[in-house]
C-alpha positions in Angstrom: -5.4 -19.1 -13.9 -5.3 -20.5 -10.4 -3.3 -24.3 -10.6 -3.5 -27.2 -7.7 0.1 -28.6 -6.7 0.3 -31.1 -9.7 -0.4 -27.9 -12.6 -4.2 -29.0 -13.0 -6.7 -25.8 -13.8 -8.6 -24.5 -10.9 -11.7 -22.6 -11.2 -11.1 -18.8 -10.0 -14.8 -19.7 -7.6 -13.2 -23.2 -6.5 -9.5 -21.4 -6.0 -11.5 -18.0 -3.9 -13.5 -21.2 -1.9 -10.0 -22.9 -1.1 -8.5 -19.9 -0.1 -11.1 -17.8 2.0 -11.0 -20.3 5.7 -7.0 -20.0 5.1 -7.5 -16.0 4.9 -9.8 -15.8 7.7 -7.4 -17.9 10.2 -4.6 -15.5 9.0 -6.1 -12.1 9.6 -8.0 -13.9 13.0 -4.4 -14.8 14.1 -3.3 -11.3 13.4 -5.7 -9.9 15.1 -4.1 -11.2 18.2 -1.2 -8.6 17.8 -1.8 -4.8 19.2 -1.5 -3.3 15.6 -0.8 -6.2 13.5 -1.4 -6.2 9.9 -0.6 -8.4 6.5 -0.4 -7.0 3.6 -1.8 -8.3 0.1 1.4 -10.2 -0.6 1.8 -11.7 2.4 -1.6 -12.6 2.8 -1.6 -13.9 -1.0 1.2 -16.2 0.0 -0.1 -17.7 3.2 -3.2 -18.5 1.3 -1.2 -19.6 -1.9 0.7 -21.8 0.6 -1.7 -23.5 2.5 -4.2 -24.4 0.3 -1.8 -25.8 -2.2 -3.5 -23.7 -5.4 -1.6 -20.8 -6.5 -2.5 -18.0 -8.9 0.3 -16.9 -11.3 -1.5 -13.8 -12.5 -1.7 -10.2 -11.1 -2.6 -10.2 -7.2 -4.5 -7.4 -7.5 -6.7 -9.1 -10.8 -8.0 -11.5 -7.6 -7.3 -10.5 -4.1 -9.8 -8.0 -3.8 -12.2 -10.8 -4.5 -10.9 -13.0 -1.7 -10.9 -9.9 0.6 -14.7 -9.4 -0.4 -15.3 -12.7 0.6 -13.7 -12.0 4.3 -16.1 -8.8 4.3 -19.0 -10.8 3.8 -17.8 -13.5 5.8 -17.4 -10.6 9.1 -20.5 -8.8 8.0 -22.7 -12.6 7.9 -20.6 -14.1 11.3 -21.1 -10.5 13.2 -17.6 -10.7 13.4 -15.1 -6.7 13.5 -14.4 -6.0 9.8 -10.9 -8.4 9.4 -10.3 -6.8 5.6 -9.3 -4.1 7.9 -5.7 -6.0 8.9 -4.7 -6.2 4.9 -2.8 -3.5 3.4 -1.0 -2.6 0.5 2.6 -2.4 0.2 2.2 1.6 1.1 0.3 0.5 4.5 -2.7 1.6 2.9 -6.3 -0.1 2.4 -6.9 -0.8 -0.6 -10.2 1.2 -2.6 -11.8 -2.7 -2.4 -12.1 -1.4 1.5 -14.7 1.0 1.0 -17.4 -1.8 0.6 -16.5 -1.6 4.4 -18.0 1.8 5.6 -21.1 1.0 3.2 -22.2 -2.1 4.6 -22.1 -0.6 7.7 -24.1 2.9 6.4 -20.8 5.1 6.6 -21.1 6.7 3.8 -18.7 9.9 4.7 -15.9 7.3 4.6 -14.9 7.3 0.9 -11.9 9.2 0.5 -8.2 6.8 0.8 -7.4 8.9 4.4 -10.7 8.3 5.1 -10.6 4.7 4.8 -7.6 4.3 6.2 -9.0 6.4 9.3 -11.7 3.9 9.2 -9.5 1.2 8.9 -7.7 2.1 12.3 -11.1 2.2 13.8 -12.0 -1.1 12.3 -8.5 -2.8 13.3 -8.8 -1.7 17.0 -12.1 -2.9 17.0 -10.5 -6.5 15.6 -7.7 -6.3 18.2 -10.0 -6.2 21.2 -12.4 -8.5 20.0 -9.5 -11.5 19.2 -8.2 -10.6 22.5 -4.9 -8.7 21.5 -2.6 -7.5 24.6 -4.0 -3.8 24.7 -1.7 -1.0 26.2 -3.0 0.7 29.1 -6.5 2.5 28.5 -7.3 0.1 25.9 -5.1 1.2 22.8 -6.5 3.7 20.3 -6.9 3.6 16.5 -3.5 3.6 14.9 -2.5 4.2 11.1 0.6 1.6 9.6 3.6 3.3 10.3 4.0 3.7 6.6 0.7 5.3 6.0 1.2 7.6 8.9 4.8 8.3 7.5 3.1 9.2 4.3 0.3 11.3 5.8 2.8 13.2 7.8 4.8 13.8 4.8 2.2 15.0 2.8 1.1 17.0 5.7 4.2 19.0 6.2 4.8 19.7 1.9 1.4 21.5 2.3 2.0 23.5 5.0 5.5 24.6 3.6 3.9 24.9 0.4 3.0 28.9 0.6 1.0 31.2 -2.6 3.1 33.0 -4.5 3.6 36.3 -4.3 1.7 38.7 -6.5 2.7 42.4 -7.5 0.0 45.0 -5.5 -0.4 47.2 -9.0 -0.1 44.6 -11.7 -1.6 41.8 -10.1 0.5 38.9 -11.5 2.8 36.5 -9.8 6.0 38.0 -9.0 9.3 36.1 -10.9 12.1 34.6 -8.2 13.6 37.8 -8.1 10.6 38.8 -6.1 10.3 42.1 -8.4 7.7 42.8 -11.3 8.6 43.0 -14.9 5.9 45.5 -15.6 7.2 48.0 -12.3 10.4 48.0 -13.7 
C-alpha cells in the first residue's frame, strides 16, 4: 500500500497521480542523453523520492501501471513513446511495452527481441526529439548494452549448438563415442 511521508494510506490512483509528472520529467531528462535509459528501480526511486509517497510492495505489482500512464500520456501529448527509456534490470523492456507497438498499429512487434528492437527505434526517436547530442549521421537505434550482451550470447550458443549425429543404417542418434550400438 502506497504511504505519504508521515505513514498515512495513499490510494494506489492518488499514489499513480503523484507519481506520473515526476516519471515524465525523469524519462524527458533522460532523453537528453544519446542512449540513456532508467531502469524500473531507478525510475521507482526517483518517483518514490520526489513525491514523498512510497510503495513498500513488489515494483513490478505497480510500475507497469505508472509506465501505462507515461504511454498514454506520449500517445495523448503526441510526444516519442518515453516508456521506451525504462528497462528492467536485464536492459530489457518489460512485456507492459507491447501496449507500445499496438497503439501505434505494429502489431508484428510482440515478441521480447522484438520489443526491444522496437524499443531502440522508439528511444532514438526520444533522443532526437528532447534534443540529445547525436553522433555524426544522426545516431541509429541501439539495444542496452546488457540486452545486446544477452542477444549476442544467445546468438553464438545457437550457432555452436550443431544436431547430433545420427547412424546412416539405424537411424538413431549416435552415443559420444560417435559409433552405433546396433552396428557393433
Amino acid at each position: 500500500m502506497p504511504q505519504d511521508i508521515d505513514g498515512g494510506f495513499v490510494s494506489m490512483q492518488d499514489a499513480l497521480d503523484a507519481w506520473e509528472p515526476f516519471a515524465i520529467a525523469l524519462l524527458m531528462e533522460t532523453a537528453k542523453r544519446y542512449n540513456g535509459f532508467v531502469t524500473y528501480t531507478e525510475l521507482s526511486h526517483a518517483v518514490q523520492t520526489r513525491s514523498g509517497i512510497t510503495h513498500k510492495g513488489l515494483l513490478t505489482n505497480w510500475i507497469g501501471g505508472l509506465l501505462q500512464r507515461v504511454i498514454y500520456h506520449c500517445r495523448d501529448n503526441d510526444l516519442p513513446h518515453l516508456s521506451s527509456l525504462c528497462v528492467t534490470a536485464d536492459g530489457t523492456v518489460g512485456t507492459g511495452y507491447s501496449n507500445v507497438p499496438l497503439l501505434l498499429g505494429d502489431v508484428e512487434s510482440t515478441s521480447l527481441d522484438q520489443l526491444d528492437d522496437h524499443a531502440a527505434r522508439m528511444r532514438l526517436e526520444c533522443y532526437r526529439y528532447f534534443g540529445a547530442e547525436l553522433p555524426p549521421g544522426g545516431g541509429e537505434p541501439t539495444l542496452t548494452p546488457k540486452a545486446k550482451a544477452a542477444r549476442e550470447w544467445k546468438f553464438a550458443q545457437a550457432k555452436m549448438a550443431r544436431p547430433p549425429e545420427i547412424c546412416p543404417v539405424h537411424f538413431i542418434t549416435l552415443p559420444a563415442t560417435g559409433r552405433c550400438d546396433e552396428c557393433d
